[in-house]
CHARMM internal coordinates of N, CA and C (Angstrom, degrees):
IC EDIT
DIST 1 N 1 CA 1.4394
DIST 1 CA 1 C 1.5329
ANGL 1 N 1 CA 1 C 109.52
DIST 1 C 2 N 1.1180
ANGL 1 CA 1 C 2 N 114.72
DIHE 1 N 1 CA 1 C 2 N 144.14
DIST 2 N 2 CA 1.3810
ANGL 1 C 2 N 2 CA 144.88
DIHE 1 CA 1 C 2 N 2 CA -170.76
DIST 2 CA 2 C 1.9987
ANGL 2 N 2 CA 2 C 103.52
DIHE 1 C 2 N 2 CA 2 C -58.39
DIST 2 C 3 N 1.2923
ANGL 2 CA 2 C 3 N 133.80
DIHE 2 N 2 CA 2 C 3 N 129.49
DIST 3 N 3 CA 1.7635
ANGL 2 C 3 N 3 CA 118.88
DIHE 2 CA 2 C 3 N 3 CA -179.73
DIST 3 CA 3 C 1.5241
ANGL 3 N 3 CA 3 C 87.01
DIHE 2 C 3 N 3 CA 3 C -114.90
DIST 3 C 4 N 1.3863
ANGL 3 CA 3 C 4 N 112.12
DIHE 3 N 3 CA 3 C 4 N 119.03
DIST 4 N 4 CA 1.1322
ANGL 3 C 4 N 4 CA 118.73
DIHE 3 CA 3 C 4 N 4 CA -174.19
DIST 4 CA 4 C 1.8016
ANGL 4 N 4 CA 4 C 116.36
DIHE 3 C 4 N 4 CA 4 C -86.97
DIST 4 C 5 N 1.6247
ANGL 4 CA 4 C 5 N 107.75
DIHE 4 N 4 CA 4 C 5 N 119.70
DIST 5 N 5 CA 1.4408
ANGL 4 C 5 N 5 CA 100.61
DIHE 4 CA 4 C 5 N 5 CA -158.58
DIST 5 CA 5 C 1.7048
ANGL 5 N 5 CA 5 C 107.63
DIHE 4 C 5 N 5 CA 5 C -68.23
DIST 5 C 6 N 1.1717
ANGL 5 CA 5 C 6 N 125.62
DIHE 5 N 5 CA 5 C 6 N 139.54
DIST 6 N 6 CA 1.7080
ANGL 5 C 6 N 6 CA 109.98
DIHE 5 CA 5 C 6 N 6 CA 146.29
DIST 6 CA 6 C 1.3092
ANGL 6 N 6 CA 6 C 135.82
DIHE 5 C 6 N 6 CA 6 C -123.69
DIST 6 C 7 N 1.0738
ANGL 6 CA 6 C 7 N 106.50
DIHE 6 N 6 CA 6 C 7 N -166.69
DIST 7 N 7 CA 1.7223
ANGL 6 C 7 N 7 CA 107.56
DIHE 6 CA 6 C 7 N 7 CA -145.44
DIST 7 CA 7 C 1.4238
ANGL 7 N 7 CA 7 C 89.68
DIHE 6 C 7 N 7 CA 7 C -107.60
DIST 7 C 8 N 1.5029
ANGL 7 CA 7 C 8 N 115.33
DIHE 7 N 7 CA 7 C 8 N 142.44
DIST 8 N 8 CA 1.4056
ANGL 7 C 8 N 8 CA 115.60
DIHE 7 CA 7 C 8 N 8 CA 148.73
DIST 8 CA 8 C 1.5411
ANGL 8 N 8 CA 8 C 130.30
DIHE 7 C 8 N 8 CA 8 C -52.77
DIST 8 C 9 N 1.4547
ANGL 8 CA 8 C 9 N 123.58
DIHE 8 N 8 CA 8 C 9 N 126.00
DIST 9 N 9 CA 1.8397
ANGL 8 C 9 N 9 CA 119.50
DIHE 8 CA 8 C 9 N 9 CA 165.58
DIST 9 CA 9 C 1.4116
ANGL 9 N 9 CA 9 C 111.15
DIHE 8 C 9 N 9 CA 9 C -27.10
DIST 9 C 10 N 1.0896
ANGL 9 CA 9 C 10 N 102.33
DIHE 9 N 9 CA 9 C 10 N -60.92
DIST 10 N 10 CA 1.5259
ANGL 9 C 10 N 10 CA 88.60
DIHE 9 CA 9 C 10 N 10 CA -163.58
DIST 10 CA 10 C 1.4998
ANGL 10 N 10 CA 10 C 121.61
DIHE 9 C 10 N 10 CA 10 C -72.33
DIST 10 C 11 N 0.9073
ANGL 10 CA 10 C 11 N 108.96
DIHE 10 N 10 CA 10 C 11 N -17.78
DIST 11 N 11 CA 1.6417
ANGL 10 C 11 N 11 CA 149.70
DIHE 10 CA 10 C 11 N 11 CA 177.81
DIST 11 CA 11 C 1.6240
ANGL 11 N 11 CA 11 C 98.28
DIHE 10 C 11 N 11 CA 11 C -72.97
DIST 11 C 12 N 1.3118
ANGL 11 CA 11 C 12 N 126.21
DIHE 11 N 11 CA 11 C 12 N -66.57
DIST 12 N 12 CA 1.3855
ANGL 11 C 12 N 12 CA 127.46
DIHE 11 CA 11 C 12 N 12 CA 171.46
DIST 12 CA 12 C 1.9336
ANGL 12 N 12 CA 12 C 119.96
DIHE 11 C 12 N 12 CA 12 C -63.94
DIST 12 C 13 N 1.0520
ANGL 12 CA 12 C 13 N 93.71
DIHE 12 N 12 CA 12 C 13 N -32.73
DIST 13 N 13 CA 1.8830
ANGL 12 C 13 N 13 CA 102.44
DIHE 12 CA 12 C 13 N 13 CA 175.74
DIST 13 CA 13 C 1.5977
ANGL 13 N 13 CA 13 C 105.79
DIHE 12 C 13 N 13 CA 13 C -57.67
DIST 13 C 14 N 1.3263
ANGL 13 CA 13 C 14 N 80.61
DIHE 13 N 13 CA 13 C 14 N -66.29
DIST 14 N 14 CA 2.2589
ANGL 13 C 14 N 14 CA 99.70
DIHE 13 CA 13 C 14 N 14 CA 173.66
DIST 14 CA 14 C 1.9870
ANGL 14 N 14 CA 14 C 102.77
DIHE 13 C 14 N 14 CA 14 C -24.90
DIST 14 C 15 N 1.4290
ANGL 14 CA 14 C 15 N 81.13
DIHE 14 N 14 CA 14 C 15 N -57.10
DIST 15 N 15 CA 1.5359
ANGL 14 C 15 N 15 CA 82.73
DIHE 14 CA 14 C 15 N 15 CA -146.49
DIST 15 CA 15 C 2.0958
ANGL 15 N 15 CA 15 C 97.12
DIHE 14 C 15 N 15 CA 15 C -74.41
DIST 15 C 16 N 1.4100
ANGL 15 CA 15 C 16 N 116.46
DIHE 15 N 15 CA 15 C 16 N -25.24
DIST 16 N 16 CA 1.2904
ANGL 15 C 16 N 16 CA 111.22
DIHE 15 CA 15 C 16 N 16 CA -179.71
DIST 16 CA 16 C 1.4465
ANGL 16 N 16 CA 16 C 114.71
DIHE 15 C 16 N 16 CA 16 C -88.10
DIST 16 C 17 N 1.3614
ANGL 16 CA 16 C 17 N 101.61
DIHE 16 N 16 CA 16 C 17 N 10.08
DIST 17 N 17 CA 2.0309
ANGL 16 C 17 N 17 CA 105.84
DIHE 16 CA 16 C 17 N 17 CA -178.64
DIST 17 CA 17 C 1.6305
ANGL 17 N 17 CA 17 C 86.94
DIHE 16 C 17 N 17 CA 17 C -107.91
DIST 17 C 18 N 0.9832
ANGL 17 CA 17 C 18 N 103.70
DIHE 17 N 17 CA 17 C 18 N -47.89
DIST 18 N 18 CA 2.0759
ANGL 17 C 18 N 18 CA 106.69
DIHE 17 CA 17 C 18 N 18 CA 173.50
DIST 18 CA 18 C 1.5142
ANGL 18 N 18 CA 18 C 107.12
DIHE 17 C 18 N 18 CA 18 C -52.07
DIST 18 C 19 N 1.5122
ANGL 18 CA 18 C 19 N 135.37
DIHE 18 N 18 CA 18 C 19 N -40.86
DIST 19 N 19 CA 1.3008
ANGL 18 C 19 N 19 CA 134.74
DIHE 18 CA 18 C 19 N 19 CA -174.33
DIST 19 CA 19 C 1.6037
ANGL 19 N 19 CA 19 C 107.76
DIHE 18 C 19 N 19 CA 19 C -84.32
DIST 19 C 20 N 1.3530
ANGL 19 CA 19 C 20 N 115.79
DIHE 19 N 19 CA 19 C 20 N -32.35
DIST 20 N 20 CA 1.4165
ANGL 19 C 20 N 20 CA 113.05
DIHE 19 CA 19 C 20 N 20 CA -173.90
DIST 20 CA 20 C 1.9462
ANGL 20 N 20 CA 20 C 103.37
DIHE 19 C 20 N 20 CA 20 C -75.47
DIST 20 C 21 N 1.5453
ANGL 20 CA 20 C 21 N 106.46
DIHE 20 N 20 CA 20 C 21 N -30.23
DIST 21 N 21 CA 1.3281
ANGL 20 C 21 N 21 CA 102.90
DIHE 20 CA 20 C 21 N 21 CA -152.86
DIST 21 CA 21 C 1.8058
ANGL 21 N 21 CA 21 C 103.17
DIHE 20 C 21 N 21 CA 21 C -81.99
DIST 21 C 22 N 1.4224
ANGL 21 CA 21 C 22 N 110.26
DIHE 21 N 21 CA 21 C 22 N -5.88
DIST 22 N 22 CA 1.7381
ANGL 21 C 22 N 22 CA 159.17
DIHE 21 CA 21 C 22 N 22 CA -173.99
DIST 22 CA 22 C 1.6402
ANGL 22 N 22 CA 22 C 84.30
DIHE 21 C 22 N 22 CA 22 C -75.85
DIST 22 C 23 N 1.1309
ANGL 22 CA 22 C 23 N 117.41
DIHE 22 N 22 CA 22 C 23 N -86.88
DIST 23 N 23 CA 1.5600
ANGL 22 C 23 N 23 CA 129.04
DIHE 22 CA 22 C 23 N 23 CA -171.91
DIST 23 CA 23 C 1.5246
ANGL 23 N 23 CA 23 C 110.32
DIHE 22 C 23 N 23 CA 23 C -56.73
DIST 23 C 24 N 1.2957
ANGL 23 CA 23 C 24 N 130.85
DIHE 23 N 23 CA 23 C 24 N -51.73
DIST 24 N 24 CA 1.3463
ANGL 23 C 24 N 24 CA 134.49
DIHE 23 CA 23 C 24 N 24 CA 143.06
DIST 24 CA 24 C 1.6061
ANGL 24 N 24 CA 24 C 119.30
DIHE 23 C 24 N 24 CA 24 C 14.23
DIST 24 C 25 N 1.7401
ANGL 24 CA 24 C 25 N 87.35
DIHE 24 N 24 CA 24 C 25 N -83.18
DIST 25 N 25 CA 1.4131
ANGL 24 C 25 N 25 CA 128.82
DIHE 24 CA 24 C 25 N 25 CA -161.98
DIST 25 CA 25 C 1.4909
ANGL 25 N 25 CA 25 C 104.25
DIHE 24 C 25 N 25 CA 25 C -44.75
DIST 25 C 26 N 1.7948
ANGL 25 CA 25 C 26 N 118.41
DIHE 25 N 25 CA 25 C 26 N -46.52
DIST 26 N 26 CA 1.2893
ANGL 25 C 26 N 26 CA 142.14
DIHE 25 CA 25 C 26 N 26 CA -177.83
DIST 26 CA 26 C 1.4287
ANGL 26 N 26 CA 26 C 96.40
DIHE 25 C 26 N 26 CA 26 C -59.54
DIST 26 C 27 N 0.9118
ANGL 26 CA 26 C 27 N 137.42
DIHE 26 N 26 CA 26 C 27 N -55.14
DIST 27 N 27 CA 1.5633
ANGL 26 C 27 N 27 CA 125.66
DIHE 26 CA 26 C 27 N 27 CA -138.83
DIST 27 CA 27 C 1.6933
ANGL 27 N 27 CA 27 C 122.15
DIHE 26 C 27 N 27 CA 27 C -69.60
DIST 27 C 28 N 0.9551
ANGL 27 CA 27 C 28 N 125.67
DIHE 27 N 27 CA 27 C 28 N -178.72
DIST 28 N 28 CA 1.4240
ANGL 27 C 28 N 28 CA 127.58
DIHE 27 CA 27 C 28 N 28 CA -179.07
DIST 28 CA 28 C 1.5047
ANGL 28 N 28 CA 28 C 108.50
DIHE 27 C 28 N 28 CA 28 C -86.21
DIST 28 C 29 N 1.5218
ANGL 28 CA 28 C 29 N 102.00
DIHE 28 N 28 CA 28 C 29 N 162.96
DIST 29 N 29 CA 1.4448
ANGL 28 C 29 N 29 CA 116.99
DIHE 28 CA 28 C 29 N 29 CA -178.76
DIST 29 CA 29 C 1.9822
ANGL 29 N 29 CA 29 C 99.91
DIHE 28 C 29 N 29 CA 29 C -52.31
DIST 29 C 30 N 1.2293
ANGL 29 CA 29 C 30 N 108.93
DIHE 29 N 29 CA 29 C 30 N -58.49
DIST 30 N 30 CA 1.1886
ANGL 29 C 30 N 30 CA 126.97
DIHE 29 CA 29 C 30 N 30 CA 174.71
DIST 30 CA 30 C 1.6803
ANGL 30 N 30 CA 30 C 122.62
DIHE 29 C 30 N 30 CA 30 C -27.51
DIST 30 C 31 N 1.3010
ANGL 30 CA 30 C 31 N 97.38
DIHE 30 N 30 CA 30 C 31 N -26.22
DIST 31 N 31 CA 1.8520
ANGL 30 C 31 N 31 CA 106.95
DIHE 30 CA 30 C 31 N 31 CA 160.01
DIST 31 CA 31 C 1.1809
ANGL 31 N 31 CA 31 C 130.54
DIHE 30 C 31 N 31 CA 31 C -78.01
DIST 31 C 32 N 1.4177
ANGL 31 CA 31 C 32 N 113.32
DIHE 31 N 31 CA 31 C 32 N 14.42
DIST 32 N 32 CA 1.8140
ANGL 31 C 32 N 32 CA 112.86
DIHE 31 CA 31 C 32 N 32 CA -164.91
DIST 32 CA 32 C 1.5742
ANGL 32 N 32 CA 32 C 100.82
DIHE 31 C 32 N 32 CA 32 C -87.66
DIST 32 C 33 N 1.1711
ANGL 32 CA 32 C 33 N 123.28
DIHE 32 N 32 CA 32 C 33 N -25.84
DIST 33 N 33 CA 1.5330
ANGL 32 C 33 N 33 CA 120.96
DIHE 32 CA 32 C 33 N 33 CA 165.21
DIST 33 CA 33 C 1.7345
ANGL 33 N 33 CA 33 C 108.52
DIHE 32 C 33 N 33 CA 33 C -46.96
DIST 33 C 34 N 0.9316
ANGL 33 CA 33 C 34 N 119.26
DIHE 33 N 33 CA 33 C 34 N -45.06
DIST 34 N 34 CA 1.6846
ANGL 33 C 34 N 34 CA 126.69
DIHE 33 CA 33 C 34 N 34 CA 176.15
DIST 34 CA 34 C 1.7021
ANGL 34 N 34 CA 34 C 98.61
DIHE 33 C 34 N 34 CA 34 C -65.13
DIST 34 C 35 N 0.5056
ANGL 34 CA 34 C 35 N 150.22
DIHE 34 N 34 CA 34 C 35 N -32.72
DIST 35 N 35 CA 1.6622
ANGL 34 C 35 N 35 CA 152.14
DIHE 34 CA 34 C 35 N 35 CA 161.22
DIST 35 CA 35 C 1.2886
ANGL 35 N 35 CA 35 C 120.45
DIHE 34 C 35 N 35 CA 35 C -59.01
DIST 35 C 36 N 1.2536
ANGL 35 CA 35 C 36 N 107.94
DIHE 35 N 35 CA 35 C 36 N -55.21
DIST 36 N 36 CA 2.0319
ANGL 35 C 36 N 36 CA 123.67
DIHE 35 CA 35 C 36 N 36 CA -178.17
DIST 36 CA 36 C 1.4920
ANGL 36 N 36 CA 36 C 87.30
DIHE 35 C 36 N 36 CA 36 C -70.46
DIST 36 C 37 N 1.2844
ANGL 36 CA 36 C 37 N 129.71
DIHE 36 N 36 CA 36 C 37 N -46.31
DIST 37 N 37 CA 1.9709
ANGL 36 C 37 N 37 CA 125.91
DIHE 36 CA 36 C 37 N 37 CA -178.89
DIST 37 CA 37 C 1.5269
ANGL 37 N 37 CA 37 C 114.90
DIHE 36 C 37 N 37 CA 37 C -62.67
DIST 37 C 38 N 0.8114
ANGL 37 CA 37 C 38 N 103.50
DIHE 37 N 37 CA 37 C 38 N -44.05
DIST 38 N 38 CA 1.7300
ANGL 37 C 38 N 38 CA 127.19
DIHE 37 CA 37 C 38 N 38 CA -178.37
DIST 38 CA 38 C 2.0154
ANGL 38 N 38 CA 38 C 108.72
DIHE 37 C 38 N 38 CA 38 C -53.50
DIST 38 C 39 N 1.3791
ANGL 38 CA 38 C 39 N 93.59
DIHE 38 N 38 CA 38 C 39 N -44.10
DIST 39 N 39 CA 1.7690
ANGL 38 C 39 N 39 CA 106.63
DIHE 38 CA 38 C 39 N 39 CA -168.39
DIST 39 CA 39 C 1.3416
ANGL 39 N 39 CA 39 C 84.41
DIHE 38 C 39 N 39 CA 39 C -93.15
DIST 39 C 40 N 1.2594
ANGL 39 CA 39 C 40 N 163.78
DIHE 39 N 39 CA 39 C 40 N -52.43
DIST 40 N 40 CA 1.4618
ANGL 39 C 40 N 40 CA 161.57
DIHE 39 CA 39 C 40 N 40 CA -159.58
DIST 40 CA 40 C 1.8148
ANGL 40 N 40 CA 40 C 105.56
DIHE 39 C 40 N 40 CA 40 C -68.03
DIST 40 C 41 N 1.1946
ANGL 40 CA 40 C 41 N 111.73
DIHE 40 N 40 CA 40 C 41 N 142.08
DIST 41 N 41 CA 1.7753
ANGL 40 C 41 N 41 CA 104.20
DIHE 40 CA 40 C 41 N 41 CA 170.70
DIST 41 CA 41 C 1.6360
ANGL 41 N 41 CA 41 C 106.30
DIHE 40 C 41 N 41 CA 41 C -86.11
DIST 41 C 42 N 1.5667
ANGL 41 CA 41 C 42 N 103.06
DIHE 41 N 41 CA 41 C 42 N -154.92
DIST 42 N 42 CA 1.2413
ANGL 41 C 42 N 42 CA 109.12
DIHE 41 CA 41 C 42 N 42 CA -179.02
DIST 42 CA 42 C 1.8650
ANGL 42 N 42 CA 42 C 137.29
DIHE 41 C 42 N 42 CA 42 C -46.88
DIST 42 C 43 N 1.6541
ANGL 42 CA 42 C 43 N 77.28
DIHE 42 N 42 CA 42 C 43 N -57.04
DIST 43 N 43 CA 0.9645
ANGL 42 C 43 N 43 CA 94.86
DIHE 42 CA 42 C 43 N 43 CA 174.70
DIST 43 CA 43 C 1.3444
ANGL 43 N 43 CA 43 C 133.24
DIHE 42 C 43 N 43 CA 43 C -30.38
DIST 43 C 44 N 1.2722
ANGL 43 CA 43 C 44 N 110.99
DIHE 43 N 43 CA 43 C 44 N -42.57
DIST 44 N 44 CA 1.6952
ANGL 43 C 44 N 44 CA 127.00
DIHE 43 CA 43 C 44 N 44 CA -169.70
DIST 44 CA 44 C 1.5840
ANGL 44 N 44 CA 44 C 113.57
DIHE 43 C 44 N 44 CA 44 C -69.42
DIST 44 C 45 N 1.3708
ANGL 44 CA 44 C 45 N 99.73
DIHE 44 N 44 CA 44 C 45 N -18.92
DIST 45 N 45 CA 1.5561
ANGL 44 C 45 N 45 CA 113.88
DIHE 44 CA 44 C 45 N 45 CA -169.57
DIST 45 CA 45 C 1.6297
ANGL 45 N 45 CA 45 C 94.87
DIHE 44 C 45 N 45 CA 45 C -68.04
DIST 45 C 46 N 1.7990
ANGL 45 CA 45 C 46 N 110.51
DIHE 45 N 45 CA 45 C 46 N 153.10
DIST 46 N 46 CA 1.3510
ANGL 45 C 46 N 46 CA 124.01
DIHE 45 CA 45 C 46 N 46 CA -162.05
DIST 46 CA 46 C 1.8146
ANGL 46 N 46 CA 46 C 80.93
DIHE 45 C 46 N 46 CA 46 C -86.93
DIST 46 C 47 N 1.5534
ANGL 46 CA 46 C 47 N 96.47
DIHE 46 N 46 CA 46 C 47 N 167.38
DIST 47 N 47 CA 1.6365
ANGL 46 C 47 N 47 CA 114.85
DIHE 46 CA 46 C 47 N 47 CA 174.25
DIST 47 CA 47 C 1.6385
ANGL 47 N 47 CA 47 C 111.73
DIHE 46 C 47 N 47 CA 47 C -147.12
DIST 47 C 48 N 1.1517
ANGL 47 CA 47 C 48 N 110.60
DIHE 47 N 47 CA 47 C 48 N 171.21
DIST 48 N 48 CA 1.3397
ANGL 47 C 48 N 48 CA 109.75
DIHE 47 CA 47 C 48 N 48 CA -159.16
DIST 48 CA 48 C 1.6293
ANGL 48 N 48 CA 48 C 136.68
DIHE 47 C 48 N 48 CA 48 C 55.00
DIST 48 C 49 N 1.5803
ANGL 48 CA 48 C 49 N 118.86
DIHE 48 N 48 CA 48 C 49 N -117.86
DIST 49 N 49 CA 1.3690
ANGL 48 C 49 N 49 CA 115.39
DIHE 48 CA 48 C 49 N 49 CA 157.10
DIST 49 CA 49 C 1.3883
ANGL 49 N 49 CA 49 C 126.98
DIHE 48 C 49 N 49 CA 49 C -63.71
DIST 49 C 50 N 1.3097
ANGL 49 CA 49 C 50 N 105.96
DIHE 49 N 49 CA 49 C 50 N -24.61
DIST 50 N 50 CA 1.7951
ANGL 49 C 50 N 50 CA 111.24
DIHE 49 CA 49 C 50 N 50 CA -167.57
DIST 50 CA 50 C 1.8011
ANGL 50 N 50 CA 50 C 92.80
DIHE 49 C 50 N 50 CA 50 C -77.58
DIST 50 C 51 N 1.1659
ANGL 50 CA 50 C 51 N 130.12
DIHE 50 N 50 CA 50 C 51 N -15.72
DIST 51 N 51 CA 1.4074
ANGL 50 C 51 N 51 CA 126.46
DIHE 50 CA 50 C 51 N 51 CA -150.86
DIST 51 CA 51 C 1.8863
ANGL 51 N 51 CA 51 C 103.76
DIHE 50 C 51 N 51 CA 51 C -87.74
DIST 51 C 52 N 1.5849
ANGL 51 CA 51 C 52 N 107.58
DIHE 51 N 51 CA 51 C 52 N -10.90
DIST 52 N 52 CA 1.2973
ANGL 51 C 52 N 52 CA 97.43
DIHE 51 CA 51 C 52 N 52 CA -171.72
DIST 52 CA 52 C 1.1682
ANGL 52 N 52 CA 52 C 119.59
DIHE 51 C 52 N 52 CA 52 C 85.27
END
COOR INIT
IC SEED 1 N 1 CA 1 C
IC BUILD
């Protein structure tokens, strides 16, 4: 039977903040709202009806 290797956390975080920031990279101008949301905290987030 097969010993299945694994990855260290921190080791795995690295590499899925490196793949997301990868997918990122692709996207359209049209994603910069996800950026301006991203740098803002909670607070900024809509509530009630606006929340979806």
């Amino acid at each position: 039977m097969k010993q299945i290797k694994h990855e260290p956390k921190p080791q795995m975080a690295a590499r899925f903040e490196a793949e997301a920031r990868q997918a990122l990279a692709k996207r359209s101008s049209q994603g910069r709202f996800l950026d301006i949301a991203a740098s803002k905290d909670r607070s900024w987030e809509p509530v009630g009806r606006l929340a979806g």
